[in-house]
C-alpha positions as CSV (number, residue, x, y, z in Angstrom):
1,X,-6.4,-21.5,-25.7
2,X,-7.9,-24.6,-23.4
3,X,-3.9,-25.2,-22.6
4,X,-3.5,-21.9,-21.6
5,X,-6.4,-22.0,-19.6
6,X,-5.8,-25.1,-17.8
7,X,-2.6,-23.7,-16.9
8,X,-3.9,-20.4,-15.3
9,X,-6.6,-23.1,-13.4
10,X,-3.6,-25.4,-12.0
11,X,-1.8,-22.8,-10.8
12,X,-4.5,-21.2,-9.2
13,X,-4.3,-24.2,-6.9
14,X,-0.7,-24.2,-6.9
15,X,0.1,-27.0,-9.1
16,X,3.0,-24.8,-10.8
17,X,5.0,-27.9,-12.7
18,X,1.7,-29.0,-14.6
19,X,0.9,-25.0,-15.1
20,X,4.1,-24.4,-16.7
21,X,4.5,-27.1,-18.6
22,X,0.6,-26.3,-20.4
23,X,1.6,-22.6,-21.1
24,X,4.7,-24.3,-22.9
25,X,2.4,-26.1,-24.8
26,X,0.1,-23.3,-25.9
27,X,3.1,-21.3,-26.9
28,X,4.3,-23.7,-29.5
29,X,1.0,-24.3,-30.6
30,X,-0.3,-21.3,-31.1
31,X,2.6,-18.7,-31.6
32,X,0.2,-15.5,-31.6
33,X,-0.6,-16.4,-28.0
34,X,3.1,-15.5,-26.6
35,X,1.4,-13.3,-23.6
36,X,1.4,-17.1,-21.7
37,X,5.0,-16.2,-21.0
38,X,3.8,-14.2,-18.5
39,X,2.2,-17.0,-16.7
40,X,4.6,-19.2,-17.1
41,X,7.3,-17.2,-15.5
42,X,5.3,-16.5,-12.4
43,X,5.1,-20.2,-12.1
44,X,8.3,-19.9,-10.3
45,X,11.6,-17.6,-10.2
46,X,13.3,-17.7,-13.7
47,X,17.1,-19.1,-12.6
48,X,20.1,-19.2,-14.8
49,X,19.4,-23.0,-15.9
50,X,15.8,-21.7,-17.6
51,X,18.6,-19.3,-19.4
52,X,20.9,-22.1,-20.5
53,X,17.7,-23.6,-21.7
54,X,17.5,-20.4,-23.7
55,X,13.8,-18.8,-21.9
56,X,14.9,-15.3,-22.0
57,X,15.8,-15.8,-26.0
58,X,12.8,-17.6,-26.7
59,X,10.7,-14.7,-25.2
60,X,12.8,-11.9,-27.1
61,X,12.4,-13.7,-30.0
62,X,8.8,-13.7,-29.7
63,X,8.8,-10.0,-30.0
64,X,9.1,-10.3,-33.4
65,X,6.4,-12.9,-34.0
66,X,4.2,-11.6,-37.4
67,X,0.3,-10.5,-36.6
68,X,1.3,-10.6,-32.7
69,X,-1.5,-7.9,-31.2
70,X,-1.0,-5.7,-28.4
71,X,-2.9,-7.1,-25.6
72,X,0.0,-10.3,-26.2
73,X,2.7,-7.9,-27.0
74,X,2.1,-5.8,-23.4
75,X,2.3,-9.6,-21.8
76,X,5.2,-10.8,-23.3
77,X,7.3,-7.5,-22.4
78,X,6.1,-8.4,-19.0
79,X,7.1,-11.4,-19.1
80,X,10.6,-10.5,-20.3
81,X,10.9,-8.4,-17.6
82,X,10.1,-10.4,-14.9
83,X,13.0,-13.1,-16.5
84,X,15.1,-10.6,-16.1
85,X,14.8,-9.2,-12.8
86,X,14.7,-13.0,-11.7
87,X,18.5,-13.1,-12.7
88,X,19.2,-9.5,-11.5
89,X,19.5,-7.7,-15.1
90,X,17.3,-5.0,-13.7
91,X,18.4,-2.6,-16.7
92,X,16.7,-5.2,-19.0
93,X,14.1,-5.6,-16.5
94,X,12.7,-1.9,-16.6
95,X,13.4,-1.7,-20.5
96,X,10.8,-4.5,-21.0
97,X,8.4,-3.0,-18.0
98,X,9.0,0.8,-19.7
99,X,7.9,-0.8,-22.9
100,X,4.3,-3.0,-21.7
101,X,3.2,0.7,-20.1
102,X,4.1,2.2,-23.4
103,X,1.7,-0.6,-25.4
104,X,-0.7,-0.2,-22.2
105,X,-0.9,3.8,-22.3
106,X,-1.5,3.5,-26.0
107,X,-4.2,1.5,-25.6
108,X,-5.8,2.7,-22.4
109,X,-4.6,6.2,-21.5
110,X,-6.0,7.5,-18.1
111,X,-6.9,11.2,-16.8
112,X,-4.9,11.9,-14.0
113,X,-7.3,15.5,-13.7
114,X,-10.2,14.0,-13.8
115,X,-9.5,11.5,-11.4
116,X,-8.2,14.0,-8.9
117,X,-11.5,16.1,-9.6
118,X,-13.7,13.0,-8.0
119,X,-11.3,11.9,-5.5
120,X,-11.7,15.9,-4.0
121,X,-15.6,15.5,-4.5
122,X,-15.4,12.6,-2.4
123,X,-13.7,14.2,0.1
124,X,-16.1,17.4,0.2
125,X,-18.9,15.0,0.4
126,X,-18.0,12.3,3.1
127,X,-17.9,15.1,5.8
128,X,-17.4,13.6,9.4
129,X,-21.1,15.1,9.7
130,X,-21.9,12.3,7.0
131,X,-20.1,9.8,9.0
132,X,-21.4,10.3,12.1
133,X,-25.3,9.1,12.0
134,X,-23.7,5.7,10.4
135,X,-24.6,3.7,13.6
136,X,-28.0,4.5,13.2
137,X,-28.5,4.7,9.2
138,X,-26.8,1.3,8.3
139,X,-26.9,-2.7,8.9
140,X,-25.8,-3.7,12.0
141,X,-24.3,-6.7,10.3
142,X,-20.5,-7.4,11.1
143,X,-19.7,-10.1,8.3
144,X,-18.1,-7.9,6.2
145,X,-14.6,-7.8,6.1
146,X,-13.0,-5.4,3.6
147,X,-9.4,-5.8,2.5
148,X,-8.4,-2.2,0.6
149,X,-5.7,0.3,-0.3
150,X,-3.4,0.2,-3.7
151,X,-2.7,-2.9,-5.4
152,X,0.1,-4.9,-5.1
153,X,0.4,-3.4,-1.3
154,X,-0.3,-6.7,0.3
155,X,-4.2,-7.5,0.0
156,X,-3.9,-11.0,-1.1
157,X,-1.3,-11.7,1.8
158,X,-4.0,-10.3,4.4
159,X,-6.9,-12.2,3.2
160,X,-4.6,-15.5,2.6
161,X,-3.9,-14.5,6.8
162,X,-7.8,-13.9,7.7
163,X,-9.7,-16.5,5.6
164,X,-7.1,-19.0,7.8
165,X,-9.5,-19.1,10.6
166,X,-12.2,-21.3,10.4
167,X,-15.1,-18.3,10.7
168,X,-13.6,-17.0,7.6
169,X,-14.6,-17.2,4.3
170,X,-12.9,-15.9,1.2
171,X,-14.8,-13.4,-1.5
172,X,-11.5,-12.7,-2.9
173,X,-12.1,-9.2,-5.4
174,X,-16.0,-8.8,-6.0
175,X,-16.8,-5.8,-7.7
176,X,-20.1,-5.0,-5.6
177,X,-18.8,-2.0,-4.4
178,X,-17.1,-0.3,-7.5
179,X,-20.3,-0.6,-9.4
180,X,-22.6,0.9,-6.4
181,X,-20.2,3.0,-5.3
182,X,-20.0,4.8,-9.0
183,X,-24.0,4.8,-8.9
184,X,-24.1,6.8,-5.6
185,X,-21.2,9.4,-6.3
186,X,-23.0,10.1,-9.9
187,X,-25.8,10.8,-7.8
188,X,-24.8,13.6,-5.4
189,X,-27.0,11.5,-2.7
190,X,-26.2,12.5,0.8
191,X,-27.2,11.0,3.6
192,X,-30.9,12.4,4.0
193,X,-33.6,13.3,1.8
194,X,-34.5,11.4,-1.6
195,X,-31.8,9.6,-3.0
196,X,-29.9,8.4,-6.9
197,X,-31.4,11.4,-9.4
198,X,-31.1,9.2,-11.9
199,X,-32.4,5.6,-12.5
200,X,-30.1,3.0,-13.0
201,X,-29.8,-0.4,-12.0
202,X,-28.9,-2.4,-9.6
203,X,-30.1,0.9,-7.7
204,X,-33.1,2.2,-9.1
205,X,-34.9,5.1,-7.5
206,X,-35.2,8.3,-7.5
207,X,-38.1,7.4,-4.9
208,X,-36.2,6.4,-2.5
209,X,-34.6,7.6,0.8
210,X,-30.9,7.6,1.2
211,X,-32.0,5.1,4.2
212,X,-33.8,3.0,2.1
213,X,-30.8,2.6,-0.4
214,X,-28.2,2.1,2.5
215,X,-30.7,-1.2,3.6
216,X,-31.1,-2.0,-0.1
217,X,-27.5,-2.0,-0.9
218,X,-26.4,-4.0,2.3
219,X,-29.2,-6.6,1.6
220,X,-28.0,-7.0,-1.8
221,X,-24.0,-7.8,-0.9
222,X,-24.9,-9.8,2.1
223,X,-26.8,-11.6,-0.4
224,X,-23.7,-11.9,-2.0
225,X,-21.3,-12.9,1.0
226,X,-23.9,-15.7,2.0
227,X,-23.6,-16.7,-1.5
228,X,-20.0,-17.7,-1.2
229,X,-19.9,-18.5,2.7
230,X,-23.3,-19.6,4.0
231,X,-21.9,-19.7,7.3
232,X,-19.3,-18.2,7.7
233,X,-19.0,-15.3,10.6
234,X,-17.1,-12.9,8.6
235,X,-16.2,-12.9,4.5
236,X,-13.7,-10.9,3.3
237,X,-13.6,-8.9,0.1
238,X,-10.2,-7.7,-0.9
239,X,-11.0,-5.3,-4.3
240,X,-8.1,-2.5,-3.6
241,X,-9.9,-0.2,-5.0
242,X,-12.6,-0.4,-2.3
243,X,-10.5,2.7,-0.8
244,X,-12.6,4.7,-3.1
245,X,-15.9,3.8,-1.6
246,X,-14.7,3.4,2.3
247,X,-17.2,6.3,3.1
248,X,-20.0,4.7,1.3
249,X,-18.7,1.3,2.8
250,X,-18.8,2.1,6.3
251,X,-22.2,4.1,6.3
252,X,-24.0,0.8,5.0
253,X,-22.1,-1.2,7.7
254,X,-20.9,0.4,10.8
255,X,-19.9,-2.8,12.4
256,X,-17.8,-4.1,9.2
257,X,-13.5,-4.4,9.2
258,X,-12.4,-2.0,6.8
259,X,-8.2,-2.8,6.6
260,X,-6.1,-0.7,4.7
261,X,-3.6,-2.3,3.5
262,X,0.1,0.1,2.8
263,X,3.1,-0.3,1.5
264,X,6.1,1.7,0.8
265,X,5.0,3.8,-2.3
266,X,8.1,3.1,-4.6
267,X,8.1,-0.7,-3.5
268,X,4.1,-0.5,-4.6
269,X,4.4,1.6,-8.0
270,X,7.1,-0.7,-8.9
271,X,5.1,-3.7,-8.3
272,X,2.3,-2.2,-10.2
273,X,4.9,-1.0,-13.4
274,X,5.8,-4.6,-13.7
275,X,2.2,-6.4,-13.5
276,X,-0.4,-6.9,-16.0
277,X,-4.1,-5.2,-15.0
278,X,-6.7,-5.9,-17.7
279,X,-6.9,-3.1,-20.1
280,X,-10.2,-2.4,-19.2
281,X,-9.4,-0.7,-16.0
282,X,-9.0,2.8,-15.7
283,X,-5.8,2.7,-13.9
284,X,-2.0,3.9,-14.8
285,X,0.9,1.4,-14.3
286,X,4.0,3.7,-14.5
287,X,5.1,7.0,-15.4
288,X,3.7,10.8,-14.1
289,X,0.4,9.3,-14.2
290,X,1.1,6.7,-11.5
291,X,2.7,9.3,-9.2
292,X,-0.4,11.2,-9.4
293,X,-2.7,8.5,-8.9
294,X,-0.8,7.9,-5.5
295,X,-1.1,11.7,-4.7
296,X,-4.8,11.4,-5.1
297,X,-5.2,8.0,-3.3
298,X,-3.0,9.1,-0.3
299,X,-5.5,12.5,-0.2
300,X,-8.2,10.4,0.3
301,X,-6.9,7.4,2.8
302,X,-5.9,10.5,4.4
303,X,-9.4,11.7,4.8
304,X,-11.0,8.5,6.0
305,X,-8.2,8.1,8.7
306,X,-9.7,11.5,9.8
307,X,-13.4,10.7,9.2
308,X,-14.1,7.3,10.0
309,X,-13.6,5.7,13.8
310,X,-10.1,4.0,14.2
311,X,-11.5,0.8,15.1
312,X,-13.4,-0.1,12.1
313,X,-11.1,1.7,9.7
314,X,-7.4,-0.1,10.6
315,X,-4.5,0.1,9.0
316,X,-1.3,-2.5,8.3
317,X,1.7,-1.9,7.3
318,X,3.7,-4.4,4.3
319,X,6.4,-3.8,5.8
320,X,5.2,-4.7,9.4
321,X,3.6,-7.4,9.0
322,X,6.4,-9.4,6.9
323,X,9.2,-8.2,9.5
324,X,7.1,-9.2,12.8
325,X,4.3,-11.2,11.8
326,X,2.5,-12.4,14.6
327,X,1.8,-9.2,16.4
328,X,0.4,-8.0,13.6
329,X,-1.7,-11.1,12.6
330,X,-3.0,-11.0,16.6
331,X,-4.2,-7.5,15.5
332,X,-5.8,-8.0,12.2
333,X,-8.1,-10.9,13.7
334,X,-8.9,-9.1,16.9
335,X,-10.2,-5.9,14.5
336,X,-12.0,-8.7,13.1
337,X,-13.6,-9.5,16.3
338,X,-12.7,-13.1,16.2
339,X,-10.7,-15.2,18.9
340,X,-7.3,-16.2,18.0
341,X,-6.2,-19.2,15.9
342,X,-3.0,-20.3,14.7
343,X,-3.8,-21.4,11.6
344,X,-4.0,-17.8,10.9
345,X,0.3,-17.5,11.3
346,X,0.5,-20.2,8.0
347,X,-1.2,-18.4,5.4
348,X,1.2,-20.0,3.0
349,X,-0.5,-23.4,4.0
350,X,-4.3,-21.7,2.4
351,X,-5.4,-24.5,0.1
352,X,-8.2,-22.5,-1.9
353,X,-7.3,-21.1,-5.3
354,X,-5.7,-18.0,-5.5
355,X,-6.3,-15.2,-8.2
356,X,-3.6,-13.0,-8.1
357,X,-0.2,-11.9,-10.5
358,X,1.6,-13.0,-7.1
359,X,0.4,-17.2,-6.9
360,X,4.1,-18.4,-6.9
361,X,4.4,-16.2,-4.1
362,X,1.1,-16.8,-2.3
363,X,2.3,-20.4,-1.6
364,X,5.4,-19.2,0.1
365,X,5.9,-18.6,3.9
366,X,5.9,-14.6,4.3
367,X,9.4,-13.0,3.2
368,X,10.7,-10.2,3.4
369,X,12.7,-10.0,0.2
370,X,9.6,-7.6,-1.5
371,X,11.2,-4.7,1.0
372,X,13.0,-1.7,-0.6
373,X,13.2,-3.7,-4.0
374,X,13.0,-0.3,-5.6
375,X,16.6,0.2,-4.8
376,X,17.9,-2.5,-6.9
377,X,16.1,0.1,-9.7
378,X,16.9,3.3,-8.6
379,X,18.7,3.9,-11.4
380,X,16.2,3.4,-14.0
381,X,12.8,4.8,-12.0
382,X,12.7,7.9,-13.6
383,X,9.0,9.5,-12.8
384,X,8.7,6.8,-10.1
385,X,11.5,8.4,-8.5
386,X,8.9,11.6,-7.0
387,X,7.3,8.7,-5.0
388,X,10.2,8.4,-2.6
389,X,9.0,11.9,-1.4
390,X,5.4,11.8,-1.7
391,X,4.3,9.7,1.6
392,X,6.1,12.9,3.4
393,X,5.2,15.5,1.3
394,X,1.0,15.0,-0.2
C-alpha cells in the first residue's frame, strides 16, 4: 500500500519512471492489489517493448489472481484496456473496458429516470426570472473561476491553461458546490422569501432569507478559495459536475467565470467507458445509461446557454482549443478578466501536482491525437453508438 501510494504521489508531480517503477513493486508484493496496473500504464503509452517484456500477459494473468475483489478487478480490466489500445488492439481494448463497466454497474448501478426527473426540476426552477435579480442578490466578488461540463471533456487542460498566469491559483475539483448545491435543490428554495425547509448543515436554516443564504454560501467558498490562494485574483475550481449547480453558481456570484468545457460526445463517452471514477459516485461509464446521462446534461447546458448572460457563462470547444490554441487561450483569459500572459500558451510546462486519470498526458504540449478517437472503435461502440446523433438531435 505505501508503494502504491508513493507512486500515485510522484506521478502527480510528473516523476513517471520513479511512479512506475513503485506500482511494480506493490504488485509483486502484494498480488491482491493488481488495480496499480492501472497507474502504472498511465505512466506512459504501453509500446510493443513493454509487450516483449510480457505487460499485457502479466495483467491477463492477474485476472485470475485467487480472493482478487472487485474494486481491483474493475482496475485491472482498465488497465488491460488501456495496454491495448496503446498498441492499437482496440477489439481487446473495448473487451476489457465492456468488462470494468460490467464489475462497475454491479456494484454501483445508476437511475437514469431519476436523474432526468431533477435535471427537468432544475430547469423548471432556474427560470430567467430567477436569473435575472443575480446582480443584485449575490457577491460581487469576481475570484471565482469555474471550470465545468462532462468529464474527460477537457477541464484539467483549461485549468492547466488558466492557473499559468500568475493571478491564478489552482483549487483543482472541490466539492463545495455539489454538497450545497444538493442542500438547495432538496429545498425548493427560490430566490425570495424564507429559505432550506429543512435543517441541515453546512446550511442550516429554515430562518433564513434566500438572500441571507446566497451571502452565507459565497462567504463560506471564498473562505475556501482564500484558503488555497491567499492572494491570488482569481482561483479556479474545475469539479465537472459543477454544470449541475451553474444556476445556483451564478446567483451567488454574478461576476464569477463559469467555462463550459465540450467535447465531441462519442470522443467524451469513450473517454469516460475507459476511466476509473470512484465507486462512490453516482455516475454511469458506458452503455444506455451513459447516452442518457448525456441527453440529460446536454438539456440542461442547453438551458443555462439560454438563461444565464453569455459573458459569464462561456463556452470552449476540445476540439478548438487543441487545433488553434492561442485564439482560444486569448479568449478564456480575457472572460477571466485578466491581461494576457504567455505563460498561459505552455500549460504543459505547469509544475503543480496534477490529479487527474490523464497525468501522462497533462505533461504533454496540447495534441490533437484525442480527436475523433471514437472511430478507431466504431466497430465495437454499441450503445455509445446513439451519441454520434445526440449533439444534433436532444
Amino acid at each position: 500500500m505505501a508503494h502504491d501510494l508513493l507512486g500515485n504521489l510522484l506521478s502527480e508531480f510528473g516523476r513517471f519512471d520513479e511512479a512506475r517503477e513503485c506500482f511494480e513493486r506493490a504488485i509483486a508484493i502484494a498480488p491482491l492489489l493488481a488495480g496499480c496496473y492501472y497507474d502504472l500504464v498511465r505512466c506512459r503509452p504501453v509500446t510493443s517493448n513493454d509487450n516483449d517484456d510480457g505487460l499485457l500477459q502479466r495483467m491477463e494473468a492477474a485476472l485470475a489472481t485467487p480472493g482478487l475483489d472487485a474494486a481491483q478487478l474493475l482496475r485491472l480490466h482498465l488497465a488491460i484496456g488501456k495496454a491495448a489500445d496503446d498498441v492499437g488492439d482496440y477489439a481487446l481494448a473495448m473487451h476489457h473496458f465492456d468488462a470494468a463497466d460490467g464489475v462497475r454497474r454491479r456494484s454501483a448501478p445508476f437511475d437514469s429516470a431519476a436523474f432526468s426527473t431533477e435535471v427537468d426540476r432544475l430547469i423548471a426552477r432556474c427560470t430567467p426570472e430567477l436569473m435575472a435579480p443575480a446582480p443584485e442578490l449575490g457577491n460581487p466578488d469576481a475570484t471565482p473561476v469555474l471550470i465545468l461540463g462532462m468529464p474527460r471533456s477537457g477541464t484539467t487542460l483549461v485549468e492547466q491553461i488558466v492557473s499559468m498566469h500568475p493571478e491564478v491559483g489552482a483549487g483543482d475539483e472541490l466539492h463545495f458546490w455539489n454538497e450545497r448545491g444538493a442542500a438547495w435543490h432538496r429545498s425548493g428554495a427560490g430566490a425570495a422569501g424564507n429559505g432550506w425547509a429543512r435543517n441541515e448543515e453546512p446550511l442550516v436554516a429554515s430562518d433564513f432569507t434566500a438572500t441571507e443564504l446566497l451571502a452565507k454560501a459565497a462567504a463560506d467558498y471564498l473562505r475556501v478559495l482564500r484558503g488555497i490562494a491567499p492572494k491570488a485574483a482569481r482561483v479556479t475550481d474545475k469539479m465537472p459536475f459543477n454544470f449541475l449547480w451553474a444556476g445556483l453558481i451564478h446567483l451567488t456570484f454574478p461576476r464569477a467565470t463559469i467555462i463550459h468545457c465540450r467535447r465531441v460526445f462519442v470522443d467524451t463517452a469513450l473517454s469516460i467507458h475507459q476511466t476509473h471514477f470512484h465507486p462512490s459516485l453516482a455516475f454511469p461509464t458506458g452503455g444506455a445509461e451513459l447516452v442518457l446521462y448525456f441527453r440529460s446534461y446536454k438539456r440542461l447546458t442547453d438551458h443555462w446557454r439560454r438563461v444565464l448572460p453569455a459573458d459569464r457563462f462561456i463556452e470552449v470547444d476540445y476540439e478548438d482549443l487543441t487545433s488553434a490554441p492561442e485564439p482560444v487561450i486569448r479568449r478564456i483569459i480575457a472572460a477571466c478578466g485578466l491581461a494576457w500572459h504567455d505563460a498561459c500558451l505552455r500549460p504543459e510546462s505547469n509544475p503543480r501536482a496534477v490529479k487527474t486519470p490523464s497525468k501522462w498526458q497533462t505533461r504533454q504540449p496540447i495534441y490533437r491525437t484525442s480527436v475523433a478517437r471514437w472511430r478507431r472503435y466504431e466497430p465495437w461502440l454499441g450503445p455509445l453508438r446513439a451519441l454520434i446523433d445526440v449533439e444534433q438531435n436532444p
